[in-house]
C-alpha positions in Angstrom: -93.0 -22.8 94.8 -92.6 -22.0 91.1 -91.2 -24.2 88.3 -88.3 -23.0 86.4 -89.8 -23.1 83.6 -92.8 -20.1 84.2 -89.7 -17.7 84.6 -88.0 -18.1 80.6 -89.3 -17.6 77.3 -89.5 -20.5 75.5 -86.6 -21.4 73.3 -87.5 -20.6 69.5 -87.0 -23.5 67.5 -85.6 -23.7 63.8 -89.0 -22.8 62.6 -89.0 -19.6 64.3 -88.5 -16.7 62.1 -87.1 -13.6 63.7 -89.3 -10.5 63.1 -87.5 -7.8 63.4 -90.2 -5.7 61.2 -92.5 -6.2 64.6 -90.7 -4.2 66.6 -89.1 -1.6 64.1 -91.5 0.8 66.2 -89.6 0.9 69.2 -86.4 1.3 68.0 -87.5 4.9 67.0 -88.9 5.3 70.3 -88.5 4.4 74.0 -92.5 2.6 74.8 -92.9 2.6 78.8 -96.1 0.4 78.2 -96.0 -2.1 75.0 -99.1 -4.4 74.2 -98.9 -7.6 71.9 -102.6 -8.7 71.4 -103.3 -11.3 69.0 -105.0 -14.9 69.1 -103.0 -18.6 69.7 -100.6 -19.2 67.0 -99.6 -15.8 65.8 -96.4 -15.7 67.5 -96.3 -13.5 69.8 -94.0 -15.1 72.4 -91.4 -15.9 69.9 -91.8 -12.3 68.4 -91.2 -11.2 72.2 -88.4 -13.6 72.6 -86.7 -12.4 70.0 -86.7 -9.2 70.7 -85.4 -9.6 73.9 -82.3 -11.1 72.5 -82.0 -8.5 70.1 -82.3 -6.0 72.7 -79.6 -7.6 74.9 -77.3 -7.7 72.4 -78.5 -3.6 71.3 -76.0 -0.9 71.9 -77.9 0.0 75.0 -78.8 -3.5 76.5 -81.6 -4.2 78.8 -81.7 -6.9 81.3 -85.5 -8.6 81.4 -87.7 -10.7 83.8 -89.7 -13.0 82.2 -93.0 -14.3 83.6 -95.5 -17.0 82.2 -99.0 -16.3 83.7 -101.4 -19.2 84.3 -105.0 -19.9 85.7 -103.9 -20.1 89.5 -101.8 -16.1 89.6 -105.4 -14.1 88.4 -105.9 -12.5 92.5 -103.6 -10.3 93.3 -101.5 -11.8 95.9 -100.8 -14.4 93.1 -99.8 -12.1 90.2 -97.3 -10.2 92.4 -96.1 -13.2 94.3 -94.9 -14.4 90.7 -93.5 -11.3 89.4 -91.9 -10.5 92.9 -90.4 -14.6 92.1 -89.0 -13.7 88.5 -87.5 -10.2 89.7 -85.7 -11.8 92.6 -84.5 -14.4 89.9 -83.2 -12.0 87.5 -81.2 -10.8 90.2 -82.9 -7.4 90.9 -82.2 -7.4 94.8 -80.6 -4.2 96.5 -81.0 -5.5 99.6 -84.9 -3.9 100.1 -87.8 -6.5 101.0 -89.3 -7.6 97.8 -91.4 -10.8 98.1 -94.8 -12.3 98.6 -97.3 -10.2 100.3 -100.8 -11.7 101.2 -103.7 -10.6 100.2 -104.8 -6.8 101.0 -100.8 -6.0 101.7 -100.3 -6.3 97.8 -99.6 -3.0 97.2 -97.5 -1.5 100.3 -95.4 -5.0 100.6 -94.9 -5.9 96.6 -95.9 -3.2 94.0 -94.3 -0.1 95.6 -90.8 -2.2 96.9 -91.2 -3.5 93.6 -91.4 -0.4 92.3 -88.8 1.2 94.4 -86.3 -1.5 93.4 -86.4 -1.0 90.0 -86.1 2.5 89.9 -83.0 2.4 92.1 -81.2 -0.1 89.7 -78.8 1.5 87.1 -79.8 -1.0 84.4 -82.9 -1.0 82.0 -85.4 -3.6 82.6 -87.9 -5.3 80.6 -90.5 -7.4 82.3 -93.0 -9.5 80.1 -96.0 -10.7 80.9 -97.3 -13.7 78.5 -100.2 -14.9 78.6 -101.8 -12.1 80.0 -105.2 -13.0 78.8 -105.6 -15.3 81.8 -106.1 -12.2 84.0 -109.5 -11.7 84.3 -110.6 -10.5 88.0 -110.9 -6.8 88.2 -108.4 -6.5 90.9 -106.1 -8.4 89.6 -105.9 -6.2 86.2 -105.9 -3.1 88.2 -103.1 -4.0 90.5 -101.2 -4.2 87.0 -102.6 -1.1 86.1 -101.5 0.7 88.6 -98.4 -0.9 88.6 -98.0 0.8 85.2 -99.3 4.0 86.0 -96.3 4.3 88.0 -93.6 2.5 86.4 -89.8 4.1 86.6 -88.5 5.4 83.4 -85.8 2.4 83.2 -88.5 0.0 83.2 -90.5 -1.0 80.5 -93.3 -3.5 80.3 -94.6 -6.1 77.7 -97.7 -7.6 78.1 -98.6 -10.6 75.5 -102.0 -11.3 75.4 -105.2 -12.8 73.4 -107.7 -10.4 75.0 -107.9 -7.0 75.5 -107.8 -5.5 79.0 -109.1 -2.5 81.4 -105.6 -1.2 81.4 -106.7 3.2 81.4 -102.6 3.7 82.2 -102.3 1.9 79.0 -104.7 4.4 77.3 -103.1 7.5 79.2 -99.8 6.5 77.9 -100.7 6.3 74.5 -102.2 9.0 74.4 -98.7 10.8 75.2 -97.2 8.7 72.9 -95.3 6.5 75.3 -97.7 3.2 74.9 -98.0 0.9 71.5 -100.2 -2.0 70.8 -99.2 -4.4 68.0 -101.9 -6.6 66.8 -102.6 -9.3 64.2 -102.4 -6.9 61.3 -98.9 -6.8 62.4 -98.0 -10.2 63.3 -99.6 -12.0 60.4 -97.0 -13.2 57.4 -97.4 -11.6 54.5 -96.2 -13.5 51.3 -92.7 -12.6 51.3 -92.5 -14.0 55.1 -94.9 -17.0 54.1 -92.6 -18.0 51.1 -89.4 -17.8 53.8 -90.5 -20.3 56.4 -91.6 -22.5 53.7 -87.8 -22.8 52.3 -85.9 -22.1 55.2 -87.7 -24.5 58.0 -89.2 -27.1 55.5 -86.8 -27.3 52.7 -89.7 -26.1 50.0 -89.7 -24.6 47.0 -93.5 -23.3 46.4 -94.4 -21.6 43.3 -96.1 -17.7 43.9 -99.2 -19.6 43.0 -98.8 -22.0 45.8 -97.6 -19.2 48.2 -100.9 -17.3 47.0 -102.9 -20.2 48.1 -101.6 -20.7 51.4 -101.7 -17.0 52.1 -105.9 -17.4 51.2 -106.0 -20.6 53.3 -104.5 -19.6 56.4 -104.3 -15.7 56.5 -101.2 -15.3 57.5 -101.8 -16.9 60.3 -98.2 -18.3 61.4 -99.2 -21.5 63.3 -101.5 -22.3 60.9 -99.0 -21.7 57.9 -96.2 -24.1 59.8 -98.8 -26.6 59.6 -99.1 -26.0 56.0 -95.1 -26.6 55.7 -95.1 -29.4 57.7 -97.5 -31.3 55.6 -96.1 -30.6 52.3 -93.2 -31.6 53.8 -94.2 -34.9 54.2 -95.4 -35.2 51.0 -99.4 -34.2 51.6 -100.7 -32.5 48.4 -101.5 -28.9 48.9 -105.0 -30.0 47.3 -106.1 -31.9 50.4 -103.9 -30.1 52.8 -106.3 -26.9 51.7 -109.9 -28.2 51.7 -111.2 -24.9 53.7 -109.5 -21.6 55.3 -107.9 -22.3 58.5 -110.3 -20.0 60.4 -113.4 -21.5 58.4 -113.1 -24.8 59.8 -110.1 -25.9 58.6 -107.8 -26.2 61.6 -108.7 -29.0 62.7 -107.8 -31.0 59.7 -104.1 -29.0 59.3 -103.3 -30.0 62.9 -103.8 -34.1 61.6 -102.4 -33.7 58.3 -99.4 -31.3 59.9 -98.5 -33.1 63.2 -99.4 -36.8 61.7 -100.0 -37.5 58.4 -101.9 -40.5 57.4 -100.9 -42.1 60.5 -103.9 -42.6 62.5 -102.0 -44.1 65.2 -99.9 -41.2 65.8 -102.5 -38.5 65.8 -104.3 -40.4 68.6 -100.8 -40.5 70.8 -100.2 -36.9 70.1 -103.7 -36.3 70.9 -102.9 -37.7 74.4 -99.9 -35.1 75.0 -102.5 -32.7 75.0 -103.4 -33.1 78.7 -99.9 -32.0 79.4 -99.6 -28.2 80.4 -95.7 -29.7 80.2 -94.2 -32.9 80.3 -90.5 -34.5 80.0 -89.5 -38.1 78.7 -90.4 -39.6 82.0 -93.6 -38.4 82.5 -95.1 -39.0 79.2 -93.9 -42.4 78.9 -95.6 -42.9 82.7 -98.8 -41.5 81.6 -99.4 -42.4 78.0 -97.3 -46.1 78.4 -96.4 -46.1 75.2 -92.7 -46.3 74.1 -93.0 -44.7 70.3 -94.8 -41.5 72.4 -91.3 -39.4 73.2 -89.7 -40.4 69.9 -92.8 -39.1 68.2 -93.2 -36.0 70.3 -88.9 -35.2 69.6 -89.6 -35.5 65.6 -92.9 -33.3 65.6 -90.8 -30.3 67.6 -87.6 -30.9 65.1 -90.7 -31.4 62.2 -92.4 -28.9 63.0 -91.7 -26.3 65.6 -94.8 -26.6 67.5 -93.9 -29.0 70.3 -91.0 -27.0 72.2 -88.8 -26.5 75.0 -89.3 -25.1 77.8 -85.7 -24.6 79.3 -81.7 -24.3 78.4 -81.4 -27.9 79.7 -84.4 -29.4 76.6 -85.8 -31.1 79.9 -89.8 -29.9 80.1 -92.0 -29.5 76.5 -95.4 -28.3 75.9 -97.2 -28.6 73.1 -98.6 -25.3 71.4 -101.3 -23.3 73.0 -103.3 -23.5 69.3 -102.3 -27.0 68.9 -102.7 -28.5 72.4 -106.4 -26.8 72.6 -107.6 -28.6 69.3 -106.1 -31.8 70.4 -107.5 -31.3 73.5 -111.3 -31.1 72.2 -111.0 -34.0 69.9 -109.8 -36.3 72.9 -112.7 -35.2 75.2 -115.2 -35.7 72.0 -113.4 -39.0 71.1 -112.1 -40.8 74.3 -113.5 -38.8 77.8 -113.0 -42.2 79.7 -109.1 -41.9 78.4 -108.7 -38.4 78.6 -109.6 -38.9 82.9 -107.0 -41.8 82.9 -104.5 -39.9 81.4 -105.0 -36.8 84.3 -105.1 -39.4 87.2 -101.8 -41.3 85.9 -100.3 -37.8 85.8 -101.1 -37.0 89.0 -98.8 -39.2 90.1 -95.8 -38.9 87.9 -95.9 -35.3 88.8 -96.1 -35.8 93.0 -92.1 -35.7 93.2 -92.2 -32.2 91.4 -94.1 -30.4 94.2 -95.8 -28.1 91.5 -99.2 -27.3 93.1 -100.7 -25.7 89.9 -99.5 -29.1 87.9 -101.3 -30.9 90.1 -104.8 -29.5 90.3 -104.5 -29.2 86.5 -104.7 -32.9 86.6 -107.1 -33.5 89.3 -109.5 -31.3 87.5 -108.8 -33.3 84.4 -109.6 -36.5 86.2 -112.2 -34.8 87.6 -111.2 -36.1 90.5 -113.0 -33.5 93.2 -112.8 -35.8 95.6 -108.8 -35.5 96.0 -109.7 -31.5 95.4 -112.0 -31.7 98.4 -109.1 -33.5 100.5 -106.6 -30.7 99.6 -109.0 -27.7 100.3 -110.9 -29.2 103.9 -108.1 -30.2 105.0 -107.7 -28.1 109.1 -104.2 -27.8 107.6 -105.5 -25.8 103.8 -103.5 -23.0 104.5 -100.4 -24.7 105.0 -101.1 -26.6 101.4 -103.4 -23.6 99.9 -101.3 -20.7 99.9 -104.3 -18.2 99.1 -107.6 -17.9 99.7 -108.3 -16.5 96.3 -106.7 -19.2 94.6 -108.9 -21.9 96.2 -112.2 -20.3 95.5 -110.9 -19.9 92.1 -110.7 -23.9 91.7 -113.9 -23.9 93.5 -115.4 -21.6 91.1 -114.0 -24.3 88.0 -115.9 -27.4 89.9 -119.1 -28.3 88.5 -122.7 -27.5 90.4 -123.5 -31.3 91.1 -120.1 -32.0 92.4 -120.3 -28.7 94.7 -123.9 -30.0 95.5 -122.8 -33.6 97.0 -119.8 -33.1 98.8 -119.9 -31.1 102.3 -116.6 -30.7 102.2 -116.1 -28.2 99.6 -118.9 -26.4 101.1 -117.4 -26.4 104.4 -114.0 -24.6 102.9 -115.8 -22.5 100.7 -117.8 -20.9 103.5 -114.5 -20.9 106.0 -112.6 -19.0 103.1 -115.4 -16.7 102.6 -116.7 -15.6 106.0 -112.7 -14.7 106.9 -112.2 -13.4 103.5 -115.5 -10.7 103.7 -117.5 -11.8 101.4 -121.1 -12.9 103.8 -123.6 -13.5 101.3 -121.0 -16.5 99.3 -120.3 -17.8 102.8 -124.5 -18.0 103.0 -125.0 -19.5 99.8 -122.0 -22.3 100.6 -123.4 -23.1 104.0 -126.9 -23.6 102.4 -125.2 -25.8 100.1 -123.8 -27.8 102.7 -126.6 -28.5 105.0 -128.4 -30.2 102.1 -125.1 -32.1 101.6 -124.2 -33.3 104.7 -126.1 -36.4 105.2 -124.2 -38.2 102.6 -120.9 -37.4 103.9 -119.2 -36.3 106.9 -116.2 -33.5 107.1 -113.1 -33.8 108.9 -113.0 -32.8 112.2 -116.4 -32.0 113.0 -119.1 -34.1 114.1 -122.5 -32.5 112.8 -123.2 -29.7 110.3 -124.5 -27.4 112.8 -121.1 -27.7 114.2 -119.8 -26.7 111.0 -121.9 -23.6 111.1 -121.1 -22.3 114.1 -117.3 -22.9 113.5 -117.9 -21.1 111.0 -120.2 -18.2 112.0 -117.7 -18.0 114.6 -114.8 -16.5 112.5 -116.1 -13.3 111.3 -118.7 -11.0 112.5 -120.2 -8.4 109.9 -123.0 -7.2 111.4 -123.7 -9.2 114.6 -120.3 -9.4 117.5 -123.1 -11.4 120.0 -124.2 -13.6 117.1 -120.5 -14.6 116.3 -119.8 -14.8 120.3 -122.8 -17.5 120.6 -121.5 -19.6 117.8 -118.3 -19.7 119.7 -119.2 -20.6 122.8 -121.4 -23.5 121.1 -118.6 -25.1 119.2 -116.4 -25.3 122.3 -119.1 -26.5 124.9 -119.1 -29.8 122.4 -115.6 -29.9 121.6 -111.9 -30.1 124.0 -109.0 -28.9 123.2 -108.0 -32.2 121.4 -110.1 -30.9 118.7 -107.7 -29.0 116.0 -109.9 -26.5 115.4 -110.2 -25.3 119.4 -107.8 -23.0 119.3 -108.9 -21.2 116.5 -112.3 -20.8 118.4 -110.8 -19.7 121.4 -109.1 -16.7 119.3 -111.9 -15.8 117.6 -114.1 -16.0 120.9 -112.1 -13.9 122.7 -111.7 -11.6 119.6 -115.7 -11.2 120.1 -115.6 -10.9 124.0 -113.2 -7.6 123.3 -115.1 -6.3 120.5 -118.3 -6.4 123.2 -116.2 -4.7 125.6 -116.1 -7.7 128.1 -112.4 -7.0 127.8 -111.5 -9.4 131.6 -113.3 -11.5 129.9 -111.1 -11.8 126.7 -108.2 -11.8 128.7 -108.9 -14.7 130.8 -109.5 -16.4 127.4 -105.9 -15.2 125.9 -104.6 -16.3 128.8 -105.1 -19.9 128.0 -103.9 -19.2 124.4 -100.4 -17.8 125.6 -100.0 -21.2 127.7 -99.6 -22.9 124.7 -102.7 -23.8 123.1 -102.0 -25.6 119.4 -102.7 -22.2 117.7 -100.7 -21.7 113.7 -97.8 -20.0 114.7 -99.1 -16.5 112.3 -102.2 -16.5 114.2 -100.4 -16.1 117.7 -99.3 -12.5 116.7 -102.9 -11.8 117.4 -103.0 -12.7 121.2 -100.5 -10.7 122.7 -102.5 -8.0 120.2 -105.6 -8.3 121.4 -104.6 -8.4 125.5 -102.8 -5.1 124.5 -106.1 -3.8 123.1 -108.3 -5.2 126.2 -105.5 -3.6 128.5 -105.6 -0.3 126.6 -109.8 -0.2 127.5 -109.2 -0.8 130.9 -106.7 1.6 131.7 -103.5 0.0 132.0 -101.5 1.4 129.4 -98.0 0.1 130.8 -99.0 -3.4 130.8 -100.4 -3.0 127.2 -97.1 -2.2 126.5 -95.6 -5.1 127.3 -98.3 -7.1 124.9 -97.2 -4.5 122.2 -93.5 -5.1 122.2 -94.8 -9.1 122.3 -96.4 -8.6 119.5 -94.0 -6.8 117.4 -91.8 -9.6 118.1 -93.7 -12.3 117.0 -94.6 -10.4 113.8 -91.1 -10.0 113.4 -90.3 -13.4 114.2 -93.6 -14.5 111.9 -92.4 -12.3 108.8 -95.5 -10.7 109.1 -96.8 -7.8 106.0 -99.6 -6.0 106.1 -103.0 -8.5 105.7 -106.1 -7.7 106.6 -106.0 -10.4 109.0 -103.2 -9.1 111.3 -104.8 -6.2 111.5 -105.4 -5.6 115.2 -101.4 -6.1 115.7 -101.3 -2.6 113.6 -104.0 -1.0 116.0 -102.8 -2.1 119.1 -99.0 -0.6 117.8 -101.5 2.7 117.0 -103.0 3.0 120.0 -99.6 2.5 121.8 -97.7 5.1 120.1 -100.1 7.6 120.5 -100.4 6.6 124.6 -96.9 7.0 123.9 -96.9 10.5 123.2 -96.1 10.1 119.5 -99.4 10.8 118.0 -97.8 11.5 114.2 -96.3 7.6 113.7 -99.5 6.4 115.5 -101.4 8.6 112.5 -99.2 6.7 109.6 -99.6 3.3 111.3 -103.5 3.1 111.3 -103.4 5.1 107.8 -101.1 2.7 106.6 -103.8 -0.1 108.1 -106.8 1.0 106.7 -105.1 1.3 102.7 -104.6 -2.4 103.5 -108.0 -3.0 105.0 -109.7 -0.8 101.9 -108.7 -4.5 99.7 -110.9 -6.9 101.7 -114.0 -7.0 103.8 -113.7 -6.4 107.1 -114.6 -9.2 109.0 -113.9 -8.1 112.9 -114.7 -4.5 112.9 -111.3 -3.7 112.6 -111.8 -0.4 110.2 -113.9 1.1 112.5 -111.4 0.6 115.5 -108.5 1.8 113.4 -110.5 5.1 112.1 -110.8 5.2 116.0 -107.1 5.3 116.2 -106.8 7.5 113.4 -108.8 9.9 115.5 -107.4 9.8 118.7 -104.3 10.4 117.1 -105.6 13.3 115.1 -106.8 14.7 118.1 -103.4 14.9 119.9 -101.8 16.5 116.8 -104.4 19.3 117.2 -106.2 18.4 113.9 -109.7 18.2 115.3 -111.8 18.8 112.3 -109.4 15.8 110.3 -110.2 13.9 113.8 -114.3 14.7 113.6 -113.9 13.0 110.3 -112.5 9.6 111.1 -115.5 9.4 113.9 -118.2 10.4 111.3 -117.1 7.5 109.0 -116.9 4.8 112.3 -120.4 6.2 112.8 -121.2 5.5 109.2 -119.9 1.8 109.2 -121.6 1.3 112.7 -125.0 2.2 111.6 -127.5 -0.6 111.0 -125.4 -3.3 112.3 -127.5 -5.6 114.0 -124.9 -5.7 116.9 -121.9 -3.6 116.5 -120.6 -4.7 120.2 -118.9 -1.7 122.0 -118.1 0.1 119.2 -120.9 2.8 119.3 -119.8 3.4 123.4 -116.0 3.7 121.9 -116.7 6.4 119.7 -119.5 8.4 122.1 -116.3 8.1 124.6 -113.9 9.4 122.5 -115.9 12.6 121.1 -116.6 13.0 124.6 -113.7 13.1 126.0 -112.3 15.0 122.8 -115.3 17.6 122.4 -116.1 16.4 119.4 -119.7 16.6 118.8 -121.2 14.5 115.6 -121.5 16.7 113.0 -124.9 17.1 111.3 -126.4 14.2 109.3 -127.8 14.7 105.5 -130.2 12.7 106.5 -129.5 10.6 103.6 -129.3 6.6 103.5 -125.9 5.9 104.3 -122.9 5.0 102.4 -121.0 1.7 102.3 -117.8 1.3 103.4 -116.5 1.5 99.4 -118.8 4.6 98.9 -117.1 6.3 101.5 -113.5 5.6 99.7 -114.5 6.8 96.7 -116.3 9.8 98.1 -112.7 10.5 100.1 -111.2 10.8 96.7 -113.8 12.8 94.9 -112.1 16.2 95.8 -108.9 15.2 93.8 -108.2 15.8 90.3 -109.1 12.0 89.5 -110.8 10.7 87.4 -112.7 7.6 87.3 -110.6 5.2 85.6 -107.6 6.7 87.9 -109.9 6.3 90.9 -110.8 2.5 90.1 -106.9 1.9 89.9 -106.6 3.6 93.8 -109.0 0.8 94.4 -108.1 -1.8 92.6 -111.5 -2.4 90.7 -112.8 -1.6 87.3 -113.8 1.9 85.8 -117.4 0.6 85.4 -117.2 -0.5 89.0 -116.0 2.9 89.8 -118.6 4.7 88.2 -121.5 2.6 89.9 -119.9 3.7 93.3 -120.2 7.3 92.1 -123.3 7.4 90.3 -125.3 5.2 94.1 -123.3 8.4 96.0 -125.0 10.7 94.0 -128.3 8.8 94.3 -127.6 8.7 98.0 -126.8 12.0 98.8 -129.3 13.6 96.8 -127.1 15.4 94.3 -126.6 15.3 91.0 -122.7 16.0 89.9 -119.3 15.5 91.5 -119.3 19.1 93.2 -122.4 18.8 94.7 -121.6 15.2 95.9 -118.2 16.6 97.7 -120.1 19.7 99.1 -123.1 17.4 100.9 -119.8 15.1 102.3 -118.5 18.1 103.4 -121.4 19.0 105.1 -121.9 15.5 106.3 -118.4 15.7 108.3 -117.4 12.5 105.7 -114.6 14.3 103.8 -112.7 17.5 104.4 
């Protein structure tokens, strides 16, 4: 659930001047890609806003969707679930599914229907992304980049942002003259503009000499020069008002002498409005409990400008980014005991908005990581965390001797991390925990070595038996009272199939389908798996029954591609091609695996599905694409300590196809990311444009090249797709 307010521009206020001079550019010519870069305060969202008006109201009017970034949308699930939000919003529905895809399915359920949807419209778009700054995982910006790379022609796209970013469809664009950055050298006030705001929004009269002097002191920086004009406004001589440059350590004493004054008793109230991300009258006279506050905070926006609304209604505020952040500092340096009691008292005036991002905002400001821990270890997180990425990401903000004391956190990072394929973090958390868990105990479990095999139990990288034992462990101690059984029993009998004890597994789905208290999503996954133990042992017509179960209840479940439904997609593969149609069973494991390229495979699924891809490859008549598949479920099989059945499954089916292995370089092997980057090697791609296929970073890219070279004993890109060749690993 997203506020309102993350979906509008902010309203300019009387002090915002319009700069039409910013974007004189693109009136000469159409941008596909437009980047505003500049630091807090030099109005770049109001420039942006703005123009959007002026472009509605243009002889060729665009219609725009408008999206406020924060902390809590930098994975990709969470950027695309918020633009997918504010496109649905701004009405852009043609009846296509555009919506929230998890994570892995970003692309194939979001971007491209996304995509799709815009070019089909027969109006121009703008979409603008503020605050763009706060993107900072790789795969998060490359997601956007290749969003960009493939944008319609009636779209175009504004990012606002502080930072630069890895954005090479940015660079590309440019380069063909259909991408523009505007930076500070643009957005700064010159005289002429400085001298404006002065009369206009402050009723001054300055002399050139005076306008000079403000032009030394603040650059041109336009927050900066509206504090100026608010303090002379009030009567502050310019003398004191200028004791340094703005950007030489004079900001701090603008923001007092331009919000406040001499009143020392309104700086320290507006100081407290800085824990706000937003507030309206009722919350801040909750939290700060004092009566003048909201009077105060009404005549600093009409004063000033940089306290402003949020929506149509003047409802929700927020102080300025440049303001709120200086505030912010002096409050912590001043008053860290107040600053807490602020956060917890906003906690609770915000519980009747639902806002999760509001809230952890203020628990991390009360430091309150107990209330965090509650949320995340919680049996019932992912009912209350709706992405994985977006709890390790608060994880990642809690401080090392909180992490170190509380079991809790450990417990959920590990959990998160062993089903979200990254091993050596789950390691490193369940370390953590052990030396933890004496001083607290974690919901639902009774000892930490029942943590650890709960949690061993949910994924298997390298070892099926290891993940197997774990299993049967947890539930020799605990019944099925225990809210975590279920679970268990999925993932145990997800291990029994994946060792080929396939009667086995079904006995143990069998229990599952009576009714055990499994999350409704996850029970997509038994009628898969029976299909899958059915398929093994020969009794294709009864698999078919589990298939059409399972497409029902991933129908029924609203179901996209994720990494962890997974096996529903090879079980429909494997069906279609027992089916006799080998070319859809081809699409729906290829279709699989893109997914499965954008997290770490956890249950051997890739493998399986290259299996699929095979055997369907095989009834098409494409043997050498078939030989392929095998060579790379050979590649991820080698040197797992205990890949199950999966080594027999893929001597079975070369045997049965005539597909002998083809010959090995000899070489160490590749990992499963080497291998997708060597696939794409023969195309016309370069690096950067290989890194946006994958959603990671050019320089990420380029290691992945350079450890295939290293690997395969060659020393260019050639040679590297020639030993592949050779290798069976590409064709």
């Amino acid at each position: 659930m997203f506020p309102a307010t993350k979906f509008r521009p902010p309203t300019p206020g009387s002090h915002a001047i319009a700069r039409p001079e910013v974007f004189d550019r693109l009136r000469l010519e159409r941008q596909d890609v437009l980047v505003v870069r500049a630091p807090a305060g030099y109005g770049k969202t109001t420039a942006v806003a703005h123009w959007l008006d002026d472009v509605a109201a243009g002889p060729k009017p665009a219609r725009h969707v408008w999206v406020t970034l924060d902390e809590d949308d930098d994975d990709p699930a969470g950027l695309w679930e918020a633009i997918a939000a504010a496109t649905a919003g701004a009405g852009l529905d043609d009846g296509r599914s555009v919506g929230p895809a998890p994570a892995g399915g970003v692309r194939a359920n979001t971007i491209v229907p996304l995509l799709d949807a815009f070019a089909d419209s027969a109006d121009d778009w703008v979409l603008v992304l503020d605050d763009a700054h706060l993107l900072t995982r790789e795969d998060t910006v490359a997601s956007l980049d290749w969003f960009l790379g493939r944008a319609p022609a009636n779209l175009d796209t504004v990012v606002v942002t502080r930072a630069s970013l890895e954005l090479p469809a940015f660079e590309r664009l440019r380069a063909r003259g259909r991408a523009l950055e505007l930076g500070v050298d643009v957005l700064r006030l010159d005289g002429d503009r400085i001298e404006r705001l002065l009369r206009e929004a402050y009723g001054l009269d300055p002399t050139a000499a005076e306008v000079a002097r403000i032009d030394h002191l603040t650059g041109g920086w336009p927050a900066a020069v509206s504090l100026v004009g608010s303090a002379l406004a009030r009567g502050v001589p310019l003398a004191r008002v200028g004791a340094s440059r703005a950007d030489d350590g004079g900001l701090d004493a603008l923001v007092h002498e331009g919000l406040a004054g001499s009143s020392p008793a309104d700086h320290e109230l507006l100081r407290d409005l800085s824990v706000f991300e937003r507030f309206d009258a009722a919350a801040l006279d909750f939290v700060v409990q004092d009566p003048r506050a909201w009077p105060l905070a009404m005549e600093v926006a009409d004063r000033t400008g940089l306290i402003a609304t949020l929506d149509d209604e003047a409802r929700w505020w927020r102080l300025h980014h440049l303001v709120r952040d200086r505030l912010a500092i002096e409050l912590e340096r001043a008053d860290p005991v107040r600053r807490r009691a602020l956060h917890r008292r906003a906690v609770d005036a915000f519980e009747r908005e639902n806002d999760l991002s509001v809230t952890m905002h203020h628990l991390f400001g009360a430091e309150d990581y107990d209330s965090i821990a509650d949320i995340l270890s919680n049996v019932r997180a992912n009912a209350i965390v709706p992405r994985q990425a977006l709890g390790l990401s608060w994880l990642d903000r809690i401080p090392e001797s909180a992490l170190s004391r509380d079991p809790r956190l450990a417990f959920w990072e590990a959990w998160a991390t062993a089903t979200g394929g990254d091993p050596a973090r789950r390691d490193r958390a369940l370390a953590r925990g052990r030396s933890a868990a004496g001083t607290r105990a974690v919901d639902a479990f009774r000892t930490w070595d029942d943590v650890e095999d709960f949690v061993t139990s949910m994924a298997c990288y390298d070892d099926v038996g290891a993940a197997r034992r774990a299993g049967e462990r947890f539930l020799a101690r605990y019944d099925d009272s225990s809210p975590l059984a279920a679970l268990v029993e999925l993932r145990l009998a997800t291990m029994l199939y994946l060792e080929g004890r396939c009667d086995e597994a079904i006995e143990r789905l069998a229990l599952l389908d009576e009714g055990a208290p499994l999350a409704r999503p996850l029970r997509v996954l038994v009628p898969a798996y029976r299909a899958l133990c059915l398929f093994e042992l020969g009794e294709p017509a009864a698999a078919a029954t589990q298939v059409e179960r399972t497409l029902h209840a991933r129908t029924a479940f609203g179901l996209g591609q994720d990494p962890v439904y997974l096996p529903a997609e090879q079980a429909l593969a494997r069906h279609r091609t027992a089916s006799g149609d080998p070319a859809a069973a081809h699409a729906t494991a290829s279709n699989a695996l893109e997914t499965a390229r954008q997290q770490g495979d956890t249950v051997l699924v890739v493998p399986h599905l290259l299996l699929e891809l095979a055997r369907a490859d095989f009834q098409l008549g494409r043997h050498d694409d078939a030989v392929v598949s095998l060579n790379r479920a050979d590649e991820l099989c080698a040197g797992l300590a205990d890949p199950g059945a999966l080594a027999v499954r893929i001597r079975e089916l070369r045997r049965r196809s005539n597909a002998d292995r083809a010959p090995s370089t000899g070489r160490e092997g590749l990992s499963r990311r080497e291998l997708e980057v060597l696939a794409l090697l023969p195309s016309s791609l370069s690096a950067s444009e290989i890194a946006s296929e994958l959603f990671v970073s050019t320089n990420t890219a380029r290691s992945h090249i350079k450890s295939i070279h290293r690997k395969l004993g060659v020393t260019n890109r050639d040679e590297a797709v020639a030993a592949g060749r050779l290798a069976g690993l590409i064709v």
